[in-house]
C-alpha positions, 0 to 999 in steps of 0.5 A: 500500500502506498504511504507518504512519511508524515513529515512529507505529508505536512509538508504537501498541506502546506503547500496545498493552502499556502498556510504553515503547518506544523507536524508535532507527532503521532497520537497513541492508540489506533493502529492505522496512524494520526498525526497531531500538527499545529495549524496556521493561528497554532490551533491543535489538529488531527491529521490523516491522509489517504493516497488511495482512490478508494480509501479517498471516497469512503473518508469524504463519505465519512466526513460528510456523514460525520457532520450528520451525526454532530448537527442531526444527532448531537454527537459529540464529534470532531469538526472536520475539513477535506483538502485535497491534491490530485494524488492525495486526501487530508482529512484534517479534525479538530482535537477533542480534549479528554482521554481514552475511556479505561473503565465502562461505567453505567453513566457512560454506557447510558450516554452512548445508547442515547447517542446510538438511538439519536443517530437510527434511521439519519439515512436518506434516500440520495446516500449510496450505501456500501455497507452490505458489500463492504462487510460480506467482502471482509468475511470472504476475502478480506479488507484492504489493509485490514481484515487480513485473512493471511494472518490467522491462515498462517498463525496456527491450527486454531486461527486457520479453522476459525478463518474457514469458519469465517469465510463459510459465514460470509458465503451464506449471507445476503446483501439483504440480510444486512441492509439498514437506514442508520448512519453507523460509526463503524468501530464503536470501542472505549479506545474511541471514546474520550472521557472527562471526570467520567462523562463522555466529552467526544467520539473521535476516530470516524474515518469510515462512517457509513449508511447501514446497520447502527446495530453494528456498532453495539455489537462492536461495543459489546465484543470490545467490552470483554477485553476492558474494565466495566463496571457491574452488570455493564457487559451483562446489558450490553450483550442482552441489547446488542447481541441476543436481539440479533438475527442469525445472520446478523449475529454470525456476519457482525461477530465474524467480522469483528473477530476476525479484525481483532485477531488480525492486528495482534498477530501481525505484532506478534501481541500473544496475550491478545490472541490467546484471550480473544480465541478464549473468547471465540466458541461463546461468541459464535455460539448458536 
């Protein structure tokens, strides 16, 4: 995949506005890479970029429906901006204050099914939604740049069952099966969610918004909350509401996806502990 060194990267946004700006670092946490740059009046930013055609499309998507979600349904959102060359595609976002939510508390899971239930039905009829096929291809061949099948094909025995188990998901499910008229975050984690003295102060990392299933993402909530601290009975209600309400294809489609994204990285980075927990985790989630 082609890339463009952050330092290069800062040095095109500024030749591209004729304003200075500063490259300051990579942020912690995520695995595909933001960069903080001061802006012009010194303001902090979170910078990302995309060379790719297709990756380009679905971040204006994404920026687009970003701006639903703060305006329609009070989302707690950065504000973004596109700036673009022939080659190239900045998204740049204003920088929420707050940190990474580490423990799942009742009061912060009640603030995000709020914001989940604001945000059903945002579709209109004009968005192209992408969602059905998008999912189905991870199950079957796998994402671009993630999702990788090769890496639990290669890790082991128990990796390699799993991804035939996933593919044989991704072959029974229908494009129908998975339709929706929801504007969906698409990796609703803790990591994403910035806190401040316990209450939620931004969502950020919305990169790849898009029109499908808002299910997705409490689903996607659900299964990330086995791997963090939550205080009592919080995994409890988030399994009774985001997963037994599902469908059974549904369910396989959204748990197969998601394991298989959560595997993915681990291996590549040789990061045992997480393999070991999130295949301790696979016959129950998978479970009829």
């Amino acid at each position: 995949m082609e890339t463009l060194k952050p330092s290069a990267a800062v040095k095109l946004l500024s030749e591209l506005t004729a304003q200075p700006y500063r490259l300051v670092g990579r942020l912690p946490g995520g695995e595909s890479g933001a960069h903080e740059i001061r802006g012009p009046d010194g303001s902090r930013l979170v910078a990302k970029w995309a060379l790719d055609p297709i990756s380009q499309e679905a971040r204006r998507v994404a920026v687009e429906l970003t701006g639903r979600l703060h305006d329609d349904a009070a989302w707690p959102v950065p504000d973004q901006r596109i700036v673009e060359s022939d080659t190239c595609l900045f998204v740049l976002q204003e920088f929420l204050p707050g940190h990474p939510v580490r423990i799942l508390t009742n009061l912060m899971l009640a603030r995000v099914l709020e914001l989940h239930r604001a945000r059903i039905g945002l579709a209109r009829p004009e968005d192209k939604s992408t969602w059905p096929d998008t999912l189905i291809q991870t199950l079957t061949i796998g994402g671009d740049g993630y999702c990788l099948h090769s890496s639990l094909r290669n890790y082991d025995h128990r990796t390699a069952r799993l991804m035939d188990r996933i593919v044989e998901i991704g072959r029974g499910v229908e494009p129908t099966d998975l339709r929706g008229g929801d504007i969906v975050y698409w990796d609703l984690h803790s990591g994403n969610l910035l806190q401040r003295d316990g209450r939620l102060m931004g969502i950020v990392d919305t990169d790849f918004v898009k029109v499908g299933d808002a299910a997705f993402d409490l689903a996607t909530l659900a299964v990330s909350a086995l791997a963090i601290e939550c205080e009592s009975g919080v995994r409890e209600q988030l399994f009774e509401l985001a997963i037994e309400p599902l469908d059974e294809a549904r369910r396989y489609a959204y748990v197969g996806h998601l394991l298989l994204r959560i595997l993915d990285w681990p291996i590549r980075y040789s990061r045992t502990g997480e393999v070991e927990f999130w295949l301790s985790q696979c016959d129950r989630l998978l479970s009829a």
